[in-house]
Backbone atoms as SQL, in Angstrom:
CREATE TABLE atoms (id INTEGER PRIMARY KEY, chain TEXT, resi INTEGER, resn TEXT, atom TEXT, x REAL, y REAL, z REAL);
INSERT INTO atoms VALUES
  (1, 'A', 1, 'UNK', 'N', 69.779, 127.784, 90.838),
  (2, 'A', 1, 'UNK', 'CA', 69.908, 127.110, 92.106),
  (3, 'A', 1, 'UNK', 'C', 70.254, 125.637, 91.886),
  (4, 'A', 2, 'UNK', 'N', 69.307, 124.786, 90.655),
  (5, 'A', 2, 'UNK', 'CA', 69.750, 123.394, 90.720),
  (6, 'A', 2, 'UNK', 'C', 70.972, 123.495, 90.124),
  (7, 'A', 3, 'UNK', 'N', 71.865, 124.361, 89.128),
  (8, 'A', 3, 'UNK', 'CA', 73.422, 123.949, 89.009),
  (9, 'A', 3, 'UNK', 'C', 74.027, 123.705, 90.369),
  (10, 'A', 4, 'UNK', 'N', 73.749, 125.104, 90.979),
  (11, 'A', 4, 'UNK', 'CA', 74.821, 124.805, 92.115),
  (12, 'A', 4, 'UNK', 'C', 75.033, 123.860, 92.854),
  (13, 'A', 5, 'UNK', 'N', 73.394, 122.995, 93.171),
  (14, 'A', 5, 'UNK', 'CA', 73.762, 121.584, 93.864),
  (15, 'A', 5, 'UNK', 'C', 74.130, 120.570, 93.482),
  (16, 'A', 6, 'UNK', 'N', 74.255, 120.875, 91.921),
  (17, 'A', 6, 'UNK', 'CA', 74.627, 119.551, 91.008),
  (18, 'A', 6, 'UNK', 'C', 76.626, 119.717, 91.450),
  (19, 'A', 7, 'UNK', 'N', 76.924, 121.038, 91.550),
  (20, 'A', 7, 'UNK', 'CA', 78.509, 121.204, 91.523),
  (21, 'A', 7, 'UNK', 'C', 78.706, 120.814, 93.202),
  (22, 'A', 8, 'UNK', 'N', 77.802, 121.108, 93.569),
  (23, 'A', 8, 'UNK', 'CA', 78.174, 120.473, 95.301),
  (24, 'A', 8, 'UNK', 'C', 78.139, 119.131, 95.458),
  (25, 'A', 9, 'UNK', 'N', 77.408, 118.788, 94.815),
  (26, 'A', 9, 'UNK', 'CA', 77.544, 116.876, 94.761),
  (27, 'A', 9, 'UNK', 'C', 78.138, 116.334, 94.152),
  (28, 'A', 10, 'UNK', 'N', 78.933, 117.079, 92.988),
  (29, 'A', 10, 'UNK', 'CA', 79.961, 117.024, 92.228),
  (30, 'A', 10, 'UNK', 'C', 81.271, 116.800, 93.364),
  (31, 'A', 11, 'UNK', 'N', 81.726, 118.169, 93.718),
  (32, 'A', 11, 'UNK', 'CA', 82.415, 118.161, 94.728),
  (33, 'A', 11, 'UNK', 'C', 82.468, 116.797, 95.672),
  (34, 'A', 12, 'UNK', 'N', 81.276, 116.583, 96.416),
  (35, 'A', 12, 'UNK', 'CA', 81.043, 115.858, 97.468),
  (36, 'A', 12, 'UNK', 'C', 81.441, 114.292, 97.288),
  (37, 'A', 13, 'UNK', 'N', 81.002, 114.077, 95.744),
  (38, 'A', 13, 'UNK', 'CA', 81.613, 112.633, 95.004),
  (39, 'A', 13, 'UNK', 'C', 82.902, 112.751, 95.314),
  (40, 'A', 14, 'UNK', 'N', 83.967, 113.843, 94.652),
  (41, 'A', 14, 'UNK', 'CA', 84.996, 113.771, 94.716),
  (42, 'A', 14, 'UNK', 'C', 86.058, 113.372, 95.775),
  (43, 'A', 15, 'UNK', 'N', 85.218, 114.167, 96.929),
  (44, 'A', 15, 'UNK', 'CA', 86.214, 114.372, 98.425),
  (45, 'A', 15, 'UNK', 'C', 85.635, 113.307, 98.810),
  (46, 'A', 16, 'UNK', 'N', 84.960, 111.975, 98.230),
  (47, 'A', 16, 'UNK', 'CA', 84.484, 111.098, 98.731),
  (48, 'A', 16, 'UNK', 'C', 85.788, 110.212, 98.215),
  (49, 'A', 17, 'UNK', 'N', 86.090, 109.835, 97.047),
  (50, 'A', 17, 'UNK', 'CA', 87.258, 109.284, 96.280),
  (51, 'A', 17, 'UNK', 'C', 88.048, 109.946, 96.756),
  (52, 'A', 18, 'UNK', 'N', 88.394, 110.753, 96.843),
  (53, 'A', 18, 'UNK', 'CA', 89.805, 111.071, 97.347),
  (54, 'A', 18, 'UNK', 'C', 90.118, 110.952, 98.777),
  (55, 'A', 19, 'UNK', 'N', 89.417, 110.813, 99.546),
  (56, 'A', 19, 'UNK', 'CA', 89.522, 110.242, 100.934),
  (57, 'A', 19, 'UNK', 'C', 90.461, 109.081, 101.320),
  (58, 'A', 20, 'UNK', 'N', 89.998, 107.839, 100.625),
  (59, 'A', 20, 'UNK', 'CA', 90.679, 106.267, 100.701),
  (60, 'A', 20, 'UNK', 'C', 92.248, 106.748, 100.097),
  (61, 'A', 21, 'UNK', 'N', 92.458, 107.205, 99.268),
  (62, 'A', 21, 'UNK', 'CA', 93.538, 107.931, 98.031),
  (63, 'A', 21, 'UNK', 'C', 94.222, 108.357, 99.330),
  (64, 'A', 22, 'UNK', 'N', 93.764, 109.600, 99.944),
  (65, 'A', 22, 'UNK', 'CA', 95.081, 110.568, 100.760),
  (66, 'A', 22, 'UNK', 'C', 95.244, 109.277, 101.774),
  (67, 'A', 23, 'UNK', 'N', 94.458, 108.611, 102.213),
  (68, 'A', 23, 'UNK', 'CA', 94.683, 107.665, 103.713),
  (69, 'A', 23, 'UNK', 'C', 95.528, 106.644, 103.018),
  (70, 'A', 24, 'UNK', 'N', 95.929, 106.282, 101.856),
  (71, 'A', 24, 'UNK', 'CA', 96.781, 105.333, 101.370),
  (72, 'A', 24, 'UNK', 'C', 98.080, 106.106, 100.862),
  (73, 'A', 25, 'UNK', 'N', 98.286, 107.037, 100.595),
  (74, 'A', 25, 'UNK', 'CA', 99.208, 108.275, 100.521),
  (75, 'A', 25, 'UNK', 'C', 99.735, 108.155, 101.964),
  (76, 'A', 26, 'UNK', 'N', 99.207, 108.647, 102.845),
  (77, 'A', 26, 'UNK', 'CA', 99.178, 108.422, 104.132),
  (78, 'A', 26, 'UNK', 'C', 100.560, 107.504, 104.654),
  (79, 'A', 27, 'UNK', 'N', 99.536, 106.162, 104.481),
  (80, 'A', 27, 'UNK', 'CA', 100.401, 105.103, 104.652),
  (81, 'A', 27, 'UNK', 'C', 101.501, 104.921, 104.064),
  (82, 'A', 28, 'UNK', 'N', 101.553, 105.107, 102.316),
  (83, 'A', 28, 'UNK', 'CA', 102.892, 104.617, 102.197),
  (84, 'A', 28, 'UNK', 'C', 103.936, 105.400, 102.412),
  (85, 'A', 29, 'UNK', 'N', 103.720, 106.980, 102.525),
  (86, 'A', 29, 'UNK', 'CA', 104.348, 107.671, 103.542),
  (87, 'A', 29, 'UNK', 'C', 105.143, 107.733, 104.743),
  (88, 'A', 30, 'UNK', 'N', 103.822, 107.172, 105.649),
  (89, 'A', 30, 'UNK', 'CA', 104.723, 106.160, 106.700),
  (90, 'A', 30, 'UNK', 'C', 105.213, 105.182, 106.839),
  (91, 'A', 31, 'UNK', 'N', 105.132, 104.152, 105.734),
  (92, 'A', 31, 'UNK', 'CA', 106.174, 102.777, 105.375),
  (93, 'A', 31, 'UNK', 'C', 107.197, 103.487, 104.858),
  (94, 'A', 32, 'UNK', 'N', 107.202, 104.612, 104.464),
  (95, 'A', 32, 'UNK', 'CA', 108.843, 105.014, 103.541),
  (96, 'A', 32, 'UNK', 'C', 109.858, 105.648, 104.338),
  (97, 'A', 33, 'UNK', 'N', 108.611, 105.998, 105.979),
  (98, 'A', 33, 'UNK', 'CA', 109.823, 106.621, 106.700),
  (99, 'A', 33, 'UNK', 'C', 110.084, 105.617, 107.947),
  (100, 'A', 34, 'UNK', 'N', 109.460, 104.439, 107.779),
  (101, 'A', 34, 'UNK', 'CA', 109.812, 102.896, 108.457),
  (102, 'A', 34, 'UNK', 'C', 110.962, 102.367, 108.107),
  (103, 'A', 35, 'UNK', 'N', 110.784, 102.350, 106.900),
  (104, 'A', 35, 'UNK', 'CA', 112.000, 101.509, 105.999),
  (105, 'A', 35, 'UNK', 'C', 113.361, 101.912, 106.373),
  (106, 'A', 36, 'UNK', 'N', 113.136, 103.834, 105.643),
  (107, 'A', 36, 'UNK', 'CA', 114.626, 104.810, 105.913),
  (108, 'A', 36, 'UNK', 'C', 114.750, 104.416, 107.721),
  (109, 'A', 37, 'UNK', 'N', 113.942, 104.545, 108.245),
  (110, 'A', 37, 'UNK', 'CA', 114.557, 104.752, 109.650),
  (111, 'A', 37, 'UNK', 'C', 114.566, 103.640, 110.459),
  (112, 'A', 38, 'UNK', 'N', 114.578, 102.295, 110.212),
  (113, 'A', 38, 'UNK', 'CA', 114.652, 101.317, 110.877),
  (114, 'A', 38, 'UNK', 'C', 115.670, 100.265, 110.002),
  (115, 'A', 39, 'UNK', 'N', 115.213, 99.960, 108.643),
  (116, 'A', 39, 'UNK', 'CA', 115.870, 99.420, 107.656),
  (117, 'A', 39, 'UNK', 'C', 117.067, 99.160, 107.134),
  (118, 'A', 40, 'UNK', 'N', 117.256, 100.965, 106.453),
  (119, 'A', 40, 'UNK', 'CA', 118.051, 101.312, 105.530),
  (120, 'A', 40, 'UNK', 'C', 119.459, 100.971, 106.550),
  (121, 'A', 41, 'UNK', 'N', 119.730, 100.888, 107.381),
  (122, 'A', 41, 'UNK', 'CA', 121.212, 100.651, 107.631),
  (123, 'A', 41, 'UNK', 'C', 121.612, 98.859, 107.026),
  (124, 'A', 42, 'UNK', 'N', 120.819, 98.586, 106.912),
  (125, 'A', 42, 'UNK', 'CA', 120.670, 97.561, 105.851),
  (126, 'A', 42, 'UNK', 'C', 120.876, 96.984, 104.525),
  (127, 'A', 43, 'UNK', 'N', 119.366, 97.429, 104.557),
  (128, 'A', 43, 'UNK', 'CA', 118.742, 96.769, 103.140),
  (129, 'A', 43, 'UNK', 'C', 118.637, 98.537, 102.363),
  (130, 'A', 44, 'UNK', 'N', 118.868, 97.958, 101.330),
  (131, 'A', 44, 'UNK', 'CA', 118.685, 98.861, 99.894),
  (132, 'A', 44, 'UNK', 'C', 116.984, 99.289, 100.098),
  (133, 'A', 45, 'UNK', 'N', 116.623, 100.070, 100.233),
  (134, 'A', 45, 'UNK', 'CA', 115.171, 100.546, 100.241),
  (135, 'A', 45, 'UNK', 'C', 114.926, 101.536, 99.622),
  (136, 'A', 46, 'UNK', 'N', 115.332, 101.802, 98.176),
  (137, 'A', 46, 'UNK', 'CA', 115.209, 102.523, 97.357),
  (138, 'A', 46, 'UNK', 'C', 115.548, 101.886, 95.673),
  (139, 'A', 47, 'UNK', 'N', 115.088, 102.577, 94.706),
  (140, 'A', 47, 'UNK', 'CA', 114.914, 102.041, 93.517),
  (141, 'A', 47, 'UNK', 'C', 116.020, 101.183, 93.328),
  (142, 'A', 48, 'UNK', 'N', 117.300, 101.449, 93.718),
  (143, 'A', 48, 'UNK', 'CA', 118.582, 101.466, 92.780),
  (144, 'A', 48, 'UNK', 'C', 119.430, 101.179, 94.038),
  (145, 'A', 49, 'UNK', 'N', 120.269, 100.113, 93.661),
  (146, 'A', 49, 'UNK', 'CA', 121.644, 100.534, 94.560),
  (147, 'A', 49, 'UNK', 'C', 121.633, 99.438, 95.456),
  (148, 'A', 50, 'UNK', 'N', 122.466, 98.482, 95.907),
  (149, 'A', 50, 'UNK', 'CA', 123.086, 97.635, 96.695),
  (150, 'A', 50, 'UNK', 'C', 122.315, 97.631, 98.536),
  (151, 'A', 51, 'UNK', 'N', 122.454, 96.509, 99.302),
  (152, 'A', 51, 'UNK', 'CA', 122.803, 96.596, 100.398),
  (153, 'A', 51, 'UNK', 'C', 123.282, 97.532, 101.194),
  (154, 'A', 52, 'UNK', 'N', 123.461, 97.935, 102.119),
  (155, 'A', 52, 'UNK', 'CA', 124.776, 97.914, 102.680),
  (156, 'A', 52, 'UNK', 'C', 125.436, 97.051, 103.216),
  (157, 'A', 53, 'UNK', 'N', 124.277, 95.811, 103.791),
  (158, 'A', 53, 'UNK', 'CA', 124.907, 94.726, 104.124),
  (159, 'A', 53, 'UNK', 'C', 124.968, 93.771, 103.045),
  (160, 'A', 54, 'UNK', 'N', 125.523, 92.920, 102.685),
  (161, 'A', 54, 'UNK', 'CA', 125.338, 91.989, 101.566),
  (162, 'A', 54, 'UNK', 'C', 124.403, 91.336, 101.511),
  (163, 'A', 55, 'UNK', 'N', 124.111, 90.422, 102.760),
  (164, 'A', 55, 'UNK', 'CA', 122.918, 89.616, 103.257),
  (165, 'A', 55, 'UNK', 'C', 121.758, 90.090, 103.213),
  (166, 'A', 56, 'UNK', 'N', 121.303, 91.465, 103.640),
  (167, 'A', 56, 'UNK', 'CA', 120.335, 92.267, 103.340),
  (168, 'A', 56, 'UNK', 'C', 119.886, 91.999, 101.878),
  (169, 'A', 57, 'UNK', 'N', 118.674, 91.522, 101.655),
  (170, 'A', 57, 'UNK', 'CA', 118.001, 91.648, 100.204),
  (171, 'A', 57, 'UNK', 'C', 117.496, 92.936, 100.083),
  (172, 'A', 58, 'UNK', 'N', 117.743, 93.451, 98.962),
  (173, 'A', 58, 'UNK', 'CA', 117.245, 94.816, 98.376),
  (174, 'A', 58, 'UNK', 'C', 115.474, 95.089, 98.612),
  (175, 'A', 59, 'UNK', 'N', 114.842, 95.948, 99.196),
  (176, 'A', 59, 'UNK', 'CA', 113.419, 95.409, 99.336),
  (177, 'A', 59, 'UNK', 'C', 112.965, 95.296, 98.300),
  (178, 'A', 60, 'UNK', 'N', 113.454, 96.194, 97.324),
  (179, 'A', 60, 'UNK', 'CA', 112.349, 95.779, 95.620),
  (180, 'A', 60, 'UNK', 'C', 112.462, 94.633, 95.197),
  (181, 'A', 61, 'UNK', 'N', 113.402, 93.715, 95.661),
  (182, 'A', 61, 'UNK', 'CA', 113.565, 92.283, 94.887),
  (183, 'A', 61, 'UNK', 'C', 112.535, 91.258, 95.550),
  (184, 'A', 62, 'UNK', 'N', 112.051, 91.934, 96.644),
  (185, 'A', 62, 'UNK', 'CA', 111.835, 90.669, 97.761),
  (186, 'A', 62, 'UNK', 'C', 110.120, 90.239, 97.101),
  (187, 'A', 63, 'UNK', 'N', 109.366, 90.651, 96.681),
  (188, 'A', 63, 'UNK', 'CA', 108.283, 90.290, 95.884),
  (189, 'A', 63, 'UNK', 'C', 108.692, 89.242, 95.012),
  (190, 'A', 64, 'UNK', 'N', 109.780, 89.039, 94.330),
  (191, 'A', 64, 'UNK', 'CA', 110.350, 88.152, 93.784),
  (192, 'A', 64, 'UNK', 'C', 110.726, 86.338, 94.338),
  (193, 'A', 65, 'UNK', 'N', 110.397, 86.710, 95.952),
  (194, 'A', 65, 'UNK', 'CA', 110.433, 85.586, 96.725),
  (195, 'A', 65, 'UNK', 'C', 109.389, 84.999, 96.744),
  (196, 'A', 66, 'UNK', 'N', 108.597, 85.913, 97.425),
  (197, 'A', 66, 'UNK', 'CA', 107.443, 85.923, 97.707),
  (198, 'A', 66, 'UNK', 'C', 106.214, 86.661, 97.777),
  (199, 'A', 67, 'UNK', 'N', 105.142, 86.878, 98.208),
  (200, 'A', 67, 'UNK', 'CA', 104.235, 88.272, 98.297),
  (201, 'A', 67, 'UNK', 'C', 104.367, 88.771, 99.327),
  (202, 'A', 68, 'UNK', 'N', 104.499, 89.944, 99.168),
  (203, 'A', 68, 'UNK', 'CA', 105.185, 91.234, 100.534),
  (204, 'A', 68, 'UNK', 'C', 103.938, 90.804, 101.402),
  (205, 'A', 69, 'UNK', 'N', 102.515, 90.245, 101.178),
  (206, 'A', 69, 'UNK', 'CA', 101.985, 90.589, 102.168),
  (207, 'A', 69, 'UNK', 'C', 101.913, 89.327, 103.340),
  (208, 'A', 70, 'UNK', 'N', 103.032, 88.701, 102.941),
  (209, 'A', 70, 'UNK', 'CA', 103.372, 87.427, 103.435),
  (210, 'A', 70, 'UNK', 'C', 103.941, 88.163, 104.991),
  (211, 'A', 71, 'UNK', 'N', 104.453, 88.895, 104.759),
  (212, 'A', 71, 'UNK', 'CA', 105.396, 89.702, 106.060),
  (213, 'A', 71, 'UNK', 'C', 104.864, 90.238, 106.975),
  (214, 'A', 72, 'UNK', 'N', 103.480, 89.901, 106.615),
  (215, 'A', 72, 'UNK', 'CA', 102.375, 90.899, 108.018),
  (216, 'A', 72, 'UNK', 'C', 102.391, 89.840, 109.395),
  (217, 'A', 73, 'UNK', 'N', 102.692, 88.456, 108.876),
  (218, 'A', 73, 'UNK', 'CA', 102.820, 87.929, 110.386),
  (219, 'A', 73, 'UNK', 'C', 103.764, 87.913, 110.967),
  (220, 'A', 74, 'UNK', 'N', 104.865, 88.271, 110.205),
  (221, 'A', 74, 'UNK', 'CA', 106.205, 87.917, 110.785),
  (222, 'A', 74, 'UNK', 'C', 106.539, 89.386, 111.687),
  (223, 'A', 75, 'UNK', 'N', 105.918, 90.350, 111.150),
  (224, 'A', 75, 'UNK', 'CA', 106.437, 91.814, 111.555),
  (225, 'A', 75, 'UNK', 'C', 105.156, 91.859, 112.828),
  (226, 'A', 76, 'UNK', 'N', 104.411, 90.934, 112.836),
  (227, 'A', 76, 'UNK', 'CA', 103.518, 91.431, 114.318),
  (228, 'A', 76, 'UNK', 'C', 103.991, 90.075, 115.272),
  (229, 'A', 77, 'UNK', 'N', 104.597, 89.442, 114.379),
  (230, 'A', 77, 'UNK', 'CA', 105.165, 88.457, 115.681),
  (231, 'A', 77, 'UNK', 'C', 106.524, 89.094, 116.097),
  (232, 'A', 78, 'UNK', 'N', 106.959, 89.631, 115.479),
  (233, 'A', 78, 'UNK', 'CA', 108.480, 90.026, 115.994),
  (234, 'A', 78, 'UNK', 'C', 109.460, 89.203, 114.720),
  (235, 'A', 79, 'UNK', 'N', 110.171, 89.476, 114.108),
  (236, 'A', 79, 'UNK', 'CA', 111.071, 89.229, 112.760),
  (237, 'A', 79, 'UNK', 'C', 112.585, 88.959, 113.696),
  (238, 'A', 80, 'UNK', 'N', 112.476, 87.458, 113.597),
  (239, 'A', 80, 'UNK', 'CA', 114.368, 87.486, 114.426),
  (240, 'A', 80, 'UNK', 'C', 114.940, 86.827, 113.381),
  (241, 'A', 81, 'UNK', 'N', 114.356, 86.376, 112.146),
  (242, 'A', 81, 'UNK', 'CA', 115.479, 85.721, 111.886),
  (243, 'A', 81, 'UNK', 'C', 115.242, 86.037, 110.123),
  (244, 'A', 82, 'UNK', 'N', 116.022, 86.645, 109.450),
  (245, 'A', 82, 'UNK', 'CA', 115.946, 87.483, 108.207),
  (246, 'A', 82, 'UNK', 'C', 117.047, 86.838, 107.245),
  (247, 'A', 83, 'UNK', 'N', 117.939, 87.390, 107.876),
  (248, 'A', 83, 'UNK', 'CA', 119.550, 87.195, 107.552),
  (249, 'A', 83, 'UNK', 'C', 120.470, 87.392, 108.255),
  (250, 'A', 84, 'UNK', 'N', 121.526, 86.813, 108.576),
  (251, 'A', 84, 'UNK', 'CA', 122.366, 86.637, 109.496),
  (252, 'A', 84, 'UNK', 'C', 122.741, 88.454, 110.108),
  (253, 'A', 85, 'UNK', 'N', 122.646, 88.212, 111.296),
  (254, 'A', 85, 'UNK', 'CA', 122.883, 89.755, 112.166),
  (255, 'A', 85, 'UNK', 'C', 121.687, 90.962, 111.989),
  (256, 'A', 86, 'UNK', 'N', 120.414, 90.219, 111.756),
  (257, 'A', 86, 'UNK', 'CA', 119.310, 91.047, 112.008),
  (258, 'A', 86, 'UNK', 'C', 118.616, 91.255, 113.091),
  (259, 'A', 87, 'UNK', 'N', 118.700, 92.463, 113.612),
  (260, 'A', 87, 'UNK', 'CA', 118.022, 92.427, 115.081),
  (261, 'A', 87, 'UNK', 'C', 116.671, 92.028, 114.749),
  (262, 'A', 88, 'UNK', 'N', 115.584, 91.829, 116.170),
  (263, 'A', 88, 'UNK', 'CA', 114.310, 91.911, 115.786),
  (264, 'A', 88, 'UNK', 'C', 113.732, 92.979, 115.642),
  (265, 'A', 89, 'UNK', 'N', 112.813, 92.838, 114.483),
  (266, 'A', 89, 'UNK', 'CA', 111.457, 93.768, 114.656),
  (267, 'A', 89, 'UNK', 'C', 110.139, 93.498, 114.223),
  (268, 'A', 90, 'UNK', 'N', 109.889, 94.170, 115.197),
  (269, 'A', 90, 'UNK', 'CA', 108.008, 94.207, 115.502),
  (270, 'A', 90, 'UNK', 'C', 107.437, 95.081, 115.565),
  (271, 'A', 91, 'UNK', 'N', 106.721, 95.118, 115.241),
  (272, 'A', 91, 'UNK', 'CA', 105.386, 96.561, 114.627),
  (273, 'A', 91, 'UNK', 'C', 104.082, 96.337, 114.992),
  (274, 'A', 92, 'UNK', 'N', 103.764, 97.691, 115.505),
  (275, 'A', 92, 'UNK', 'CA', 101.855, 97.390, 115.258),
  (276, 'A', 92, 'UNK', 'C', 100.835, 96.973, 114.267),
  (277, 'A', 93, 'UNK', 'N', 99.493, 97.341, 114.421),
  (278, 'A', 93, 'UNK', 'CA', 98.959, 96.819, 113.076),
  (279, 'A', 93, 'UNK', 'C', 99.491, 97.835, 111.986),
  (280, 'A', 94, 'UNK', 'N', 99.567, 99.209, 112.852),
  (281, 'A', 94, 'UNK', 'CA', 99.641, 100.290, 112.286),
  (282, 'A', 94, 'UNK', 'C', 100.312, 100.273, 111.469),
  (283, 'A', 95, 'UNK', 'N', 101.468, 100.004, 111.703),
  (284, 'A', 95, 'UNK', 'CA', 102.702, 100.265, 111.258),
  (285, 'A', 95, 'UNK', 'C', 102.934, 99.441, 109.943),
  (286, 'A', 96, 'UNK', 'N', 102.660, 98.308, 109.977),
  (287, 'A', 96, 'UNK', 'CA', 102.908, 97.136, 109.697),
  (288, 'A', 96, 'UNK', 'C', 101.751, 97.302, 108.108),
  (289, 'A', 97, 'UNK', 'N', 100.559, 97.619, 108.415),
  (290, 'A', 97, 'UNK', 'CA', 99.949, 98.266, 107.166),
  (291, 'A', 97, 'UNK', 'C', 100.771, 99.085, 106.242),
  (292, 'A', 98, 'UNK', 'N', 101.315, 100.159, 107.087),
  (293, 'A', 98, 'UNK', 'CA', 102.271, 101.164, 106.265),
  (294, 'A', 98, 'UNK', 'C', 103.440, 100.302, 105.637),
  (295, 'A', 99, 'UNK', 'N', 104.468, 99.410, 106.366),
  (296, 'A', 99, 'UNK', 'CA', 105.249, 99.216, 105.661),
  (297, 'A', 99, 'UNK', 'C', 104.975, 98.390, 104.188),
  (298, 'A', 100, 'UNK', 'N', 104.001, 97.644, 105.000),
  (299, 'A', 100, 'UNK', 'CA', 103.476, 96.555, 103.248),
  (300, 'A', 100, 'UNK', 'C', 102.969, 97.757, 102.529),
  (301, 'A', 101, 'UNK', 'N', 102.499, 98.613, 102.218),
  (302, 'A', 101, 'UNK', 'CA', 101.512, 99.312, 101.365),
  (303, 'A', 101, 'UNK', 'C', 103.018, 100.081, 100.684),
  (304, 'A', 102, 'UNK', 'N', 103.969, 100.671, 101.354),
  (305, 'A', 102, 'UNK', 'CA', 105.028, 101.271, 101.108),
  (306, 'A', 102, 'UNK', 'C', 106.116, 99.836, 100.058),
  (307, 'A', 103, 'UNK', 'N', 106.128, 99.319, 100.799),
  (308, 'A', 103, 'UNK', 'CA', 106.836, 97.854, 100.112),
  (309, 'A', 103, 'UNK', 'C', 106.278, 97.674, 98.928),
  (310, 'A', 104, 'UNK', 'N', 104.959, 97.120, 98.918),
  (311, 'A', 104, 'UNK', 'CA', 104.693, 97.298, 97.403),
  (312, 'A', 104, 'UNK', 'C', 105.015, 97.935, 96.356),
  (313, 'A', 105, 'UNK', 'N', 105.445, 99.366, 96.801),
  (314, 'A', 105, 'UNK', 'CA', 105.210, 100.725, 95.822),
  (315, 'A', 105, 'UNK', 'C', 106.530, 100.347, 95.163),
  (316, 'A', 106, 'UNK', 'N', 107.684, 99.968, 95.551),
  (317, 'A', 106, 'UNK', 'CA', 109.128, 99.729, 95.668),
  (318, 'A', 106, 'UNK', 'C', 109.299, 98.439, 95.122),
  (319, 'A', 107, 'UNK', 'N', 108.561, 97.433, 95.046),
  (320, 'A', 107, 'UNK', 'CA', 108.696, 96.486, 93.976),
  (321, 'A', 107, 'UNK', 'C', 109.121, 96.251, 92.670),
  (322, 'A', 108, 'UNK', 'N', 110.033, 95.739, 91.831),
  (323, 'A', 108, 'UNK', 'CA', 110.441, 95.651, 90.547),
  (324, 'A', 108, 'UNK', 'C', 109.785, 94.980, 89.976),
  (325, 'A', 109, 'UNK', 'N', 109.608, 94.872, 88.731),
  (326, 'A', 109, 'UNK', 'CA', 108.584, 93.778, 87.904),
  (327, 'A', 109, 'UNK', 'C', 109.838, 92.619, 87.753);
C-alpha cells in the first residue's frame, strides 16, 4: 500500500512541474501564430531568411537592439511607429505575453 502512494505523489510532483511547462508551451504557441498571422507579411519571423519588406527587421535580430521585453509597452499602447509603412498594433495582456515568450524562442545569439 505505502509504494503505491509514494508513485502517486510521484506522479502528483510531476503534473505539478509540468503544469507552468504546458502553460508556457501554450503561450509561445500563441506568439508563433501572432507573428505568422499579423507579422509575417513583413518581418522575417522565422529562423532564416530576409524581410519581405526591407525595413522590417528580422524578429531574431531584434534582441540585438534591445530586450524583447522592452515591447510589452509599446504593443499595449498601440505600436505606430516601427518602420516606415507599419500599420498599428495593439494587443492584450494576453496576447502580448504570448508574443514576447514566442519572440524570445526566435532570438539569435
Amino acid at each position: 500500500m505505502r509504494r503505491g502512494i509514494g508513485w502517486l505523489t510521484a506522479i502528483g510532483c510531476l503534473a505539478t512541474i509540468a503544469g507552468p511547462a504546458r502553460a508556457e508551451d501554450a503561450a509561445v504557441t500563441e506568439g508563433r501564430r501572432i507573428a505568422h498571422g499579423a507579422c509575417s507579411p513583413c518581418h522575417a519571423v522565422g529562423p532564416t531568411g530576409a524581410s519581405p519588406r526591407a525595413e522590417a527587421p528580422p524578429f531574431r535580430d531584434l534582441g540585438h537592439k534591445y530586450p524583447v521585453e522592452n515591447l510589452e509597452e509599446a504593443l499595449a499602447e498601440g505600436v505606430v511607429v516601427g518602420h516606415p509603412g507599419m500599420p498599428e498594433v495593439k494587443m492584450n495582456e494576453r496576447e502580448i505575453a504570448a508574443f514576447v515568450a514566442w519572440l524570445k524562442t526566435v532570438q539569435m545569439p
